[in-house]
C-alpha positions in Angstrom: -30.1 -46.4 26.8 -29.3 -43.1 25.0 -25.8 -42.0 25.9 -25.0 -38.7 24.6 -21.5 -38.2 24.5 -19.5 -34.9 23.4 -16.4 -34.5 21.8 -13.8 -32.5 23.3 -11.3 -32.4 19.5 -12.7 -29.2 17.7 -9.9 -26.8 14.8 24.8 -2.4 -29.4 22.7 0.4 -26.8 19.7 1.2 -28.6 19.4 -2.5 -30.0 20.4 -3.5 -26.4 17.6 -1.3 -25.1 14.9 -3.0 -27.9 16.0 -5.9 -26.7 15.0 -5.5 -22.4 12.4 -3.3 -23.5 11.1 -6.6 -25.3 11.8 -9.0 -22.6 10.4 -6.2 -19.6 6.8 -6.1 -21.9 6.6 -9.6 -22.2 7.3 -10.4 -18.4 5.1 -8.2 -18.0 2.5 -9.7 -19.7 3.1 -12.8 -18.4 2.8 -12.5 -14.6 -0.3 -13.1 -13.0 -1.6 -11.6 -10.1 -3.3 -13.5 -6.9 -6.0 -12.4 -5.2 -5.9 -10.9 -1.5 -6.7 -13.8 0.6 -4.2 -13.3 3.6 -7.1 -11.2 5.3 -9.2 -14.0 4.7 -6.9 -16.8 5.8 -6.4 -15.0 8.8 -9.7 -14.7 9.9 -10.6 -17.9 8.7 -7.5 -19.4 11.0 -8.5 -16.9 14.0 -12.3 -18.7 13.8 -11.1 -22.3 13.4 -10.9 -23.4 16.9 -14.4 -22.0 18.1 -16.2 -21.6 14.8 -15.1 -24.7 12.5 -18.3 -23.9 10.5 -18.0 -20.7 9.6 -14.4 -20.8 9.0 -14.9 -23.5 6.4 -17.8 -20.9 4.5 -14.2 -18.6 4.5 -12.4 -20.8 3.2 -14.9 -22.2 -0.1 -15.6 -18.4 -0.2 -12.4 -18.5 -2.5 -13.2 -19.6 -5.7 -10.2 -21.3 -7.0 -7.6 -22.0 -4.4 -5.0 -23.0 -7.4 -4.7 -19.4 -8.3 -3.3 -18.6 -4.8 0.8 -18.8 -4.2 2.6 -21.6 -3.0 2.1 -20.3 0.6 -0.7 -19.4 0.3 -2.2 -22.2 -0.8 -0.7 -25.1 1.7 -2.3 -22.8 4.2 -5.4 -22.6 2.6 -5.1 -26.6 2.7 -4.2 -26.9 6.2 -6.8 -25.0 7.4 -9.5 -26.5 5.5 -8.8 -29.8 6.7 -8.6 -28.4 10.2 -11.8 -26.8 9.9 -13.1 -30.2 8.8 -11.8 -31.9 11.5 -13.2 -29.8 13.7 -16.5 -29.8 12.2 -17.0 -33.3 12.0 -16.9 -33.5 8.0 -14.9 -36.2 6.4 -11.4 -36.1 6.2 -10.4 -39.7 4.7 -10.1 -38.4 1.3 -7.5 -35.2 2.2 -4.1 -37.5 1.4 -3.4 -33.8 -0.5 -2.3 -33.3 4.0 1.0 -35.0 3.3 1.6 -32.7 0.2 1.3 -30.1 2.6 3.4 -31.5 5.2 6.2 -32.3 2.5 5.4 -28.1 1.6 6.6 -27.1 5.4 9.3 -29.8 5.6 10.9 -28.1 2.7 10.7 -24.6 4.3 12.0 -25.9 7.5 8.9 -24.4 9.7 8.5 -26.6 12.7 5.6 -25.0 13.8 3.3 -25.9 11.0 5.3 -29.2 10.2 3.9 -30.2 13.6 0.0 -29.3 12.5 0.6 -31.1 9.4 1.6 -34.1 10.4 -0.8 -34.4 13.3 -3.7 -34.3 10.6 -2.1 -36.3 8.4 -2.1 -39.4 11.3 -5.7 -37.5 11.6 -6.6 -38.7 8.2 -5.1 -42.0 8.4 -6.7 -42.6 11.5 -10.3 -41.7 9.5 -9.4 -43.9 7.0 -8.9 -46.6 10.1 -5.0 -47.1 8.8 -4.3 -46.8 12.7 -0.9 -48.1 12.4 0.0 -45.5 10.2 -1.8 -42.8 12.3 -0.1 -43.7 15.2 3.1 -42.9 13.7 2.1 -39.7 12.8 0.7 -39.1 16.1 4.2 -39.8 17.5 5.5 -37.5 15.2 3.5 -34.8 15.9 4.0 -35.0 19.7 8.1 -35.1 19.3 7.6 -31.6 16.7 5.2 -30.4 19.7 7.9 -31.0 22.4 10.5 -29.1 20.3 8.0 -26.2 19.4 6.5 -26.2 22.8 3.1 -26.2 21.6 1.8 -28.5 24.6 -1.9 -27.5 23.0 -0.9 -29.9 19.7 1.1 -32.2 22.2 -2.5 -32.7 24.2 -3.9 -33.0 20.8 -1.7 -35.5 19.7 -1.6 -37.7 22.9 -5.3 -37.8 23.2 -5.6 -39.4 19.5 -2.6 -42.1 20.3 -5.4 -42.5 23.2 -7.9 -43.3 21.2 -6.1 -45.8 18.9 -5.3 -47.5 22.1 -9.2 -47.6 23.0 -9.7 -49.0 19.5 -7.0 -51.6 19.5 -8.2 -52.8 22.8 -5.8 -51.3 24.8 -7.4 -49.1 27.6 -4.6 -49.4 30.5 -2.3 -47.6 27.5 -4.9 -45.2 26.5 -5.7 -44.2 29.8 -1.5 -43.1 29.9 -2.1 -41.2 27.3 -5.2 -39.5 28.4 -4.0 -38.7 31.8 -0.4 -37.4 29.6 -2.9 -35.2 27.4 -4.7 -33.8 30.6 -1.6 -32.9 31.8 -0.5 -31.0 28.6 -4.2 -29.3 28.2 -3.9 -28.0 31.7 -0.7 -26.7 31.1 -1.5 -24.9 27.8 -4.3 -23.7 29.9 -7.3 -25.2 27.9 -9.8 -26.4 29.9 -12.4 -27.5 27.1 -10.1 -30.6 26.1 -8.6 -31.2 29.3 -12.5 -32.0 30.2 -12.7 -34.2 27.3 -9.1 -36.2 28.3 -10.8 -37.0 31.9 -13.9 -37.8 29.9 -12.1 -40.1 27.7 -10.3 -41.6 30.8 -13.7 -42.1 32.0 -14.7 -44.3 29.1 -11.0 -46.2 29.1 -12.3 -47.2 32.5 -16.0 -48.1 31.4 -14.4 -50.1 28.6 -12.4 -52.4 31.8 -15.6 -52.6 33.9 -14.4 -50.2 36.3 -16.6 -47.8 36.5 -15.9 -46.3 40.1 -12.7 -45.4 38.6 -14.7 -44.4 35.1 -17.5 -42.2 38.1 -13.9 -40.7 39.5 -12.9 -39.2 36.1 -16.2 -38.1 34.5 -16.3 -36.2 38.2 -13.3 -34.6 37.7 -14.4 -33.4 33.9 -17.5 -31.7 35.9 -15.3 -30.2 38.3 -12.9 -28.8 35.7 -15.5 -27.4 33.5 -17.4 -26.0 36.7 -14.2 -24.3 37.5 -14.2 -23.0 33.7 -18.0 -21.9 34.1 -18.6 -23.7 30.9 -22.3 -24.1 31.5 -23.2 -26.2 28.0 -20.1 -28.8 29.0 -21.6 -28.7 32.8 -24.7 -29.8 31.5 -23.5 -32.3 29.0 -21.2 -33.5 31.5 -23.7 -33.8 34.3 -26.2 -35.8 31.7 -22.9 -38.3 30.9 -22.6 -38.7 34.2 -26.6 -39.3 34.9 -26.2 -42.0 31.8 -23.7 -43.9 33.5 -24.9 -44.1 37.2 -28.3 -45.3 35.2 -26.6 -48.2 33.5 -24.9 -49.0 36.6 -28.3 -49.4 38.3 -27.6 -46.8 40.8 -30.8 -44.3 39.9 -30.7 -42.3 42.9 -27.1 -40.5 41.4 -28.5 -40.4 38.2 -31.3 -38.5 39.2 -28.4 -36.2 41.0 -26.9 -36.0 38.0 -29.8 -35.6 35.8 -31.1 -32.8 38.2 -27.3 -30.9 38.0 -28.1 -30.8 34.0 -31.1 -29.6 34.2 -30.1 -26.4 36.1 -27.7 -25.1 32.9 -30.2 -26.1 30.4 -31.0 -23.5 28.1 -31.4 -25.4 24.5 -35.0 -27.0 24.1 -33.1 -29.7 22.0 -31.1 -30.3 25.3 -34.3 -30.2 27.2 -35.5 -32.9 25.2 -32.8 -35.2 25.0 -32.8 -34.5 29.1 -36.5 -35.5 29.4 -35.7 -38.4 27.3 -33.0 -39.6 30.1 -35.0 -38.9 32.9 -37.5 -41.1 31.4 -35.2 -43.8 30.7 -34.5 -43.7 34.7 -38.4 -44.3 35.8 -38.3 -46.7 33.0 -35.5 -48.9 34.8 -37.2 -48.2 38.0 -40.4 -49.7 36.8 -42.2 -46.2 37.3 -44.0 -46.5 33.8 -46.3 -43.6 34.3 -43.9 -41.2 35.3 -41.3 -42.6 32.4 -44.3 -42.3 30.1 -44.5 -38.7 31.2 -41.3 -37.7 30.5 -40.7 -39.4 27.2 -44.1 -37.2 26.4 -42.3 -34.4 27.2 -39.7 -35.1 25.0 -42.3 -36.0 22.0 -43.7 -32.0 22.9 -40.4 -30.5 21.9 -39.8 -33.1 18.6 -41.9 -30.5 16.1 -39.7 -27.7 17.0 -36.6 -29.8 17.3 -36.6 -32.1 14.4 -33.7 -35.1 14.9 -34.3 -38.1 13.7 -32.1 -39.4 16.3 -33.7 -38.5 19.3 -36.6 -39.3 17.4 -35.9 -43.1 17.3 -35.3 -43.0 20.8 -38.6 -41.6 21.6 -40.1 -43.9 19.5 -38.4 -47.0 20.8 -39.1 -45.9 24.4 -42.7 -45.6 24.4 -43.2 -49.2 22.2 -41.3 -50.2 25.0 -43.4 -48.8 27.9 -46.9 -49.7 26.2 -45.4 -53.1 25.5 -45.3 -53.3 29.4 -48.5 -51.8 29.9 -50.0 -54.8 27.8 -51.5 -51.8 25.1 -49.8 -53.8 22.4 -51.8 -51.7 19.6 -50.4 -48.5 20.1 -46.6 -50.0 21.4 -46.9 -51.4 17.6 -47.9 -48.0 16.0 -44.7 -46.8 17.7 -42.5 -49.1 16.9 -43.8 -48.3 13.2 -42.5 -44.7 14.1 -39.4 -46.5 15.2 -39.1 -48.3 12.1 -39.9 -45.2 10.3 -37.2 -42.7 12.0 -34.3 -45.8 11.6 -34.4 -46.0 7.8 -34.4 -42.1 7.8 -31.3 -42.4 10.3 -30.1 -45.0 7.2 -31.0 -42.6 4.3 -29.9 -39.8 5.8 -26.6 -41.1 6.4 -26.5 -42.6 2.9 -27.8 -38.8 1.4 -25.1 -37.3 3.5 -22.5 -39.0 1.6 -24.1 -38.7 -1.5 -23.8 -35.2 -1.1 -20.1 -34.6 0.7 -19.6 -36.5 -2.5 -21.4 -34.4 -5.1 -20.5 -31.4 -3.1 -16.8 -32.6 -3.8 -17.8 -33.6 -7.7 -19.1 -30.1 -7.9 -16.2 -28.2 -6.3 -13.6 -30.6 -8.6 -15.7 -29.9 -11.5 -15.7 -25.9 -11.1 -12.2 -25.8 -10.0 -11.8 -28.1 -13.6 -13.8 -25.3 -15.1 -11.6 -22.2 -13.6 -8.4 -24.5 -14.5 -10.0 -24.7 -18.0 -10.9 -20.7 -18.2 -7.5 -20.4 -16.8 -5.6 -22.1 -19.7 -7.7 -20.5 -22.0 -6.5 -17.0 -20.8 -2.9 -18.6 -21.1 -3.2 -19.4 -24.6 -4.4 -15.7 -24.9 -1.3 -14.2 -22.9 0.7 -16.6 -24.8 -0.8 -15.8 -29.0 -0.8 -12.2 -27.8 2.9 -12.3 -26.6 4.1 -14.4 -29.6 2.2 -11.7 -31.7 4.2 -9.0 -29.7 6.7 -10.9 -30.0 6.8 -11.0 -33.7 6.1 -7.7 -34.6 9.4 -7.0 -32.2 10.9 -9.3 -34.0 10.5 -8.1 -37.3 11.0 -4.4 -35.8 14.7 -5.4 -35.2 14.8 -6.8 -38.7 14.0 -4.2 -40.1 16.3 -2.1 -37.8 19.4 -3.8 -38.1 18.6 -4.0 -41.7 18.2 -0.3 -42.0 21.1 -0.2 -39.9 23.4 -2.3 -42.3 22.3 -0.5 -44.9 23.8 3.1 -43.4 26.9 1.1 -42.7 27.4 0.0 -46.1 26.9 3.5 -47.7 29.3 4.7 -44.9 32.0 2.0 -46.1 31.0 3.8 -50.1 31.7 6.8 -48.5 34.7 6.0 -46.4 36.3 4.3 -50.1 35.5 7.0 -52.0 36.9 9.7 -49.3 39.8 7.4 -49.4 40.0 7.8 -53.4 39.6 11.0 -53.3 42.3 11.4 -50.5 44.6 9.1 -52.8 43.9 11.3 -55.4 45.2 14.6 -53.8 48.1 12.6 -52.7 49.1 11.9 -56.3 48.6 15.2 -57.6 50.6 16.5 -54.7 53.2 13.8 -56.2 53.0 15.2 -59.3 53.4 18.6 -58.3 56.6 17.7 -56.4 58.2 16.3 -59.8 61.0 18.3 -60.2 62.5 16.2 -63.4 66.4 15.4 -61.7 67.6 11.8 -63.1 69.7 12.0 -59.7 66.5 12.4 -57.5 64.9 8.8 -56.2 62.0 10.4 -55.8 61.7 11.8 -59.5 62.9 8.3 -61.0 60.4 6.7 -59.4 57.5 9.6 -60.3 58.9 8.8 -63.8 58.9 5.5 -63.8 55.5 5.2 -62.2 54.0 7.7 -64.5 52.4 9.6 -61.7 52.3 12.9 -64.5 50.4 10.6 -66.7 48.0 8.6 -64.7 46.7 12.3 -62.6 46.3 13.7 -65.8 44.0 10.8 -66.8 42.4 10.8 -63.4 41.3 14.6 -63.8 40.2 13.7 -67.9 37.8 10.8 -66.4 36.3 12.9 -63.1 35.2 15.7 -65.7 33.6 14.1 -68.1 31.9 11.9 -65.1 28.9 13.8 -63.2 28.1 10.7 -61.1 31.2 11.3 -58.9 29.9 9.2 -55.6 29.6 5.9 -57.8 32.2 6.2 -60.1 35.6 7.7 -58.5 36.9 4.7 -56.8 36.3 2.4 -59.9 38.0 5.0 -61.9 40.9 5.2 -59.6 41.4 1.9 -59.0 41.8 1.2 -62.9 44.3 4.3 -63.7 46.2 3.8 -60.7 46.5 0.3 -60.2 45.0 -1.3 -63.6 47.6 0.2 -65.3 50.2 0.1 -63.5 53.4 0.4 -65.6 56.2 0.1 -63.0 59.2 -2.1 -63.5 60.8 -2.9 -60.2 63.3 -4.4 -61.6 64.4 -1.4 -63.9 63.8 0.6 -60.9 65.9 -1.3 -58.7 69.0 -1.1 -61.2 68.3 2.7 -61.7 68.6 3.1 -58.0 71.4 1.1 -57.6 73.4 2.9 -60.1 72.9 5.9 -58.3 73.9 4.2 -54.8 76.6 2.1 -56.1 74.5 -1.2 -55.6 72.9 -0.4 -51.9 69.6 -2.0 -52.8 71.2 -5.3 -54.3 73.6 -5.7 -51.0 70.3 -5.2 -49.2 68.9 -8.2 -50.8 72.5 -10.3 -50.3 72.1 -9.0 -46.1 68.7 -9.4 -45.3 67.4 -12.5 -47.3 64.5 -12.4 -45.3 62.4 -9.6 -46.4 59.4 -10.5 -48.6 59.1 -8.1 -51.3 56.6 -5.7 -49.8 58.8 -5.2 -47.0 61.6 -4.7 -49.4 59.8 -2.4 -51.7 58.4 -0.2 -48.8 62.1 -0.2 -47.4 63.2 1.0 -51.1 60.4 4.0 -50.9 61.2 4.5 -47.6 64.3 4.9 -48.5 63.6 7.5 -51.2 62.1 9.8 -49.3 58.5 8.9 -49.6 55.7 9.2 -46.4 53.7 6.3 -45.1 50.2 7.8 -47.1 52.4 8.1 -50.3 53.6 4.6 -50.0 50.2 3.1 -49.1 48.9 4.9 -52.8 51.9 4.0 -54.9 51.6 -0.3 -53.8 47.5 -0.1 -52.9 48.5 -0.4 -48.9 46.8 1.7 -46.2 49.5 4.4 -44.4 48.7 2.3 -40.9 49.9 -1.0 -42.8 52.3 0.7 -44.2 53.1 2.5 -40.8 53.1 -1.7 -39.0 55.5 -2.9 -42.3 58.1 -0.7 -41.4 58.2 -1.3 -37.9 58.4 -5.2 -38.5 61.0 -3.7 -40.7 63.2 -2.1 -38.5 62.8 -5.3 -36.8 64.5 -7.3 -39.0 67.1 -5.0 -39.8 68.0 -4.3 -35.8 66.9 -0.8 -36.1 65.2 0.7 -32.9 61.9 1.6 -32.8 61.6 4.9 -34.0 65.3 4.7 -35.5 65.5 6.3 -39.0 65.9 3.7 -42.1 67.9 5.6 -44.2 70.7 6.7 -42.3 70.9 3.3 -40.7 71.4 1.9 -44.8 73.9 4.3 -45.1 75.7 3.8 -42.6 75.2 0.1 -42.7 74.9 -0.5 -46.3 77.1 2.4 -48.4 80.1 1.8 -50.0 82.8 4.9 -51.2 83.9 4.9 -54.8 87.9 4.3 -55.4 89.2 7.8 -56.7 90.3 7.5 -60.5 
């Protein structure tokens, strides 16, 4: 007999601003951009129930899906395997499903975590792990119940269905079934809510109970009559027909074969109808009239080439001139028979042979894109190390540039600073008014600030290179030769001020001996520049000396050194 059955599962600021111009180019450079596929995807998703086909031609429309964003991508994968599914292709090899699921678990979106993991017990359950794919069924349905989706909760109880039909279980399956029904009516989808009675139909063929199996497969008619679904009416009607033959009861399927014939509009489905009609005079002994119809059938092979139906042909009319004793010609169809059953065999054989080289050549040119990919990589990567050197070097060169003004401004600053040193001297000098009694002059004397200016102002003249030579020149008159005696100095002063300077020692133990000779200047009347050039000291150190002086000595802040020694420090002479 020649059951044709129908699925009802088908779907420093400007180096600062080098620097992020740099790093702004060469992010530039490196980012890649993906192609517009959402378009695509969308369309391709929008087709998948209906048009499994076509939406798969979408989908290897793009050329190398690893290009595509992360999103992008698991959706690209999900619908694939759907459209697959849907399309009868084979799914076993797709473990790259739980990837996917893993994807959506991660981005905590129940809606697609519930698609993914119902093809994911869809791909176990191809690659007969039922077990496992009944777990993931069971998974699927409890995301379905939280995401309301009773369409993937129909889905998912109709393939825990079916495991139970191929475990041997049909009073659990037929729970299932009748729970799918339930859900498909609900979500208002009539197309697999035929296929659950359908499948409740066969649970009951599979116990022997075939009134119960005739009370189902009814039902499916009435539901897809009530859905005006003319090509599942006639398939339907033909199931039906099928199984009121193999139950002997010819009348019904002649009923049933008649109901088909009224929606048939497919001269494939013609034949396969002719076929079953043929099969029905055949049990009823009516050879003729069987012979008839099966030649009816043969009429509409040419144009309707299926090796299939072909072997069915075949087999029937060996079988019929068998009984009409014309053993000859039932042998030269059997030989057809043969014939069309090692095509069945090679065909099925050449269809895998090319899923598989269809895969092998997808992997390969997906290799080859990965391949052309890196290459461009290496590219973006020599042409952004190139960039990057020439950047590089750029800032060398800049900072070097840079260093180098720096250290012409520190030449310049010196030299300003000699030259500033200079004027102070000779202002110095100018100010000696040649009075033993006068700090001041003793220590102009005793410094030789007359001599050294007048050797300063000898050397400058006869010296046209001014900018390299002034603060070498200054540095050895003023400080090279240096001819003070503190010592004598001290004692000269002291005389004068009836030993302030040595009591100052005796009182403040404490001061190192720049502090003391700055406090001795000080002293004499002599400003924080004039102090710095005299004892090679800048005016601001000279400026922090004495407040670290006044420190020690208990003097406030801006209180005045002298008149705080001579108040302090002074002694009066006995009169004579």
């Amino acid at each position: 007999m020649h059951v044709f059955y129908t699925n009802p599962m088908e779907s420093k600021r400007f180096f600062l601003y080098d620097l992020l111009a740099i790093i702004f180019v060469l992010s530039f450079i490196s980012c890649s951009y993906e192609g517009k596929t959402g378009k695509l995807l969308t369309s391709a998703e929008t087709m998948v129930e209906q048009y499994p086909d076509s939406a798969l031609i979408l989908l290897d429309s793009i050329i190398n899906p690893y290009d595509l964003s992360p999103k992008e991508l698991n959706r690209y994968r999900l619908l694939q395997i759907q459209a697959k599914d849907k399309a009868w292709k084979d799914i076993s090899s797709d473990t790259v499903i739980f990837d996917v699921r893993n994807y959506y678990v991660k981005k905590n979106d129940p809606g697609n975590i519930a698609l993914s993991t119902f093809y994911c017990g869809r791909v176990l359950h191809e690659r007969r792990d039922y077990i496992g794919a009944m777990k993931e069924y069971l998974k699927a349905d409890e995301y379905a119940e939280k995401t309301r989706n009773t369409n993937l909760k129909g889905l998912s109880q109709s393939f825990i269905g079916e495991v139970n039909l191929k475990k041997m279980a049909p009073d659990k399956a037929v729970e299932h079934f009748k729970t799918a029904a339930q859900d498909f009516h609900e979500a208002n989808n009539m197309k697999n809510e035929t296929g659950s009675y359908i499948f409740i139909g066969n649970a009951f063929l599979q116990q022997s109970a075939k009134d119960s199996a005739l009370y189902y497969y009814d039902k499916a008619l009435q539901v897809a009559e009530a859905n005006n679904d003319s090509l599942q009416i006639e398939k339907i009607a033909q199931n039906i027909g099928i199984a009121y033959q193999e139950s002997g009861r010819i009348d019904q399927a002649e009923k049933y074969f008649g109901i088909a014939a009224k929606y048939i509009s497919d001269s494939k489905d013609r034949m396969k109808l002719y076929l079953n009609i043929s099969d029905t005079f055949y049990e009823r002994g009516i050879l003729d009239s069987a012979k008839v119809y099966v030649n009816k059938s043969l009429s509409l092979l040419p144009n309707n080439p299926d090796i299939f139906v072909a072997a069915s042909i075949y087999e029937t009319l060996s079988e019929i001139e068998e009984k009409q004793s014309d053993f000859k010609q039932s042998l030269e169809y059997f030989k057809e028979y043969a014939d069309n059953l090692k095509k069945i065999v090679e065909e099925n054989k050449k269809n895998e042979i090319s899923e598989l080289q269809r895969k092998y050549d997808k992997e390969r040119f997906q290799n080859e894109n990965s391949q052309l990919k890196i290459s461009k990589q290496r590219l973006y990567i020599l042409f952004s190390t190139a960039l990057l050197m020439i950047c590089l070097l750029a800032l060398f060169f800049y900072k070097k540039s840079a260093d180098n003004k720096k250290r012409v401004m520190e030449k310049e600053y010196k030299i300003l600073e000699a030259e500033k040193k200079i004027y102070q001297l000779m202002e110095m000098a100018n100010s000696y008014k040649n009075k033993e009694n006068s700090d001041r002059d003793l220590l102009l004397q005793h410094f030789e600030i007359l001599k050294k200016v007048s050797l300063l102002k000898k050397s400058l003249k006869n010296k046209e290179d001014r900018s390299h030579h002034l603060v070498k020149v200054f540095n050895t008159i003023v400080y090279g030769q240096e001819s003070l005696n503190w010592n004598i100095f001290i004692q000269s002063l002291n005389g004068i001020h009836n030993g302030l300077f040595n009591r100052l020692k005796e009182r403040y133990p404490e001061l190192t001996e720049t502090e003391f000779r700055i406090c001795c200047l000080t002293y004499s009347d002599f400003s924080c520049s004039e102090i710095g050039t005299i004892i090679n000291l800048s005016p601001f150190t000279v400026q922090q000396k004495r407040s670290i002086l006044r420190k020690k000595l208990g003097i406030e802040p801006e209180g005045d050194i002298r008149s705080y020694l001579d108040n302090t420090l002074s002694e009066k002479k006995e009169p004579i």
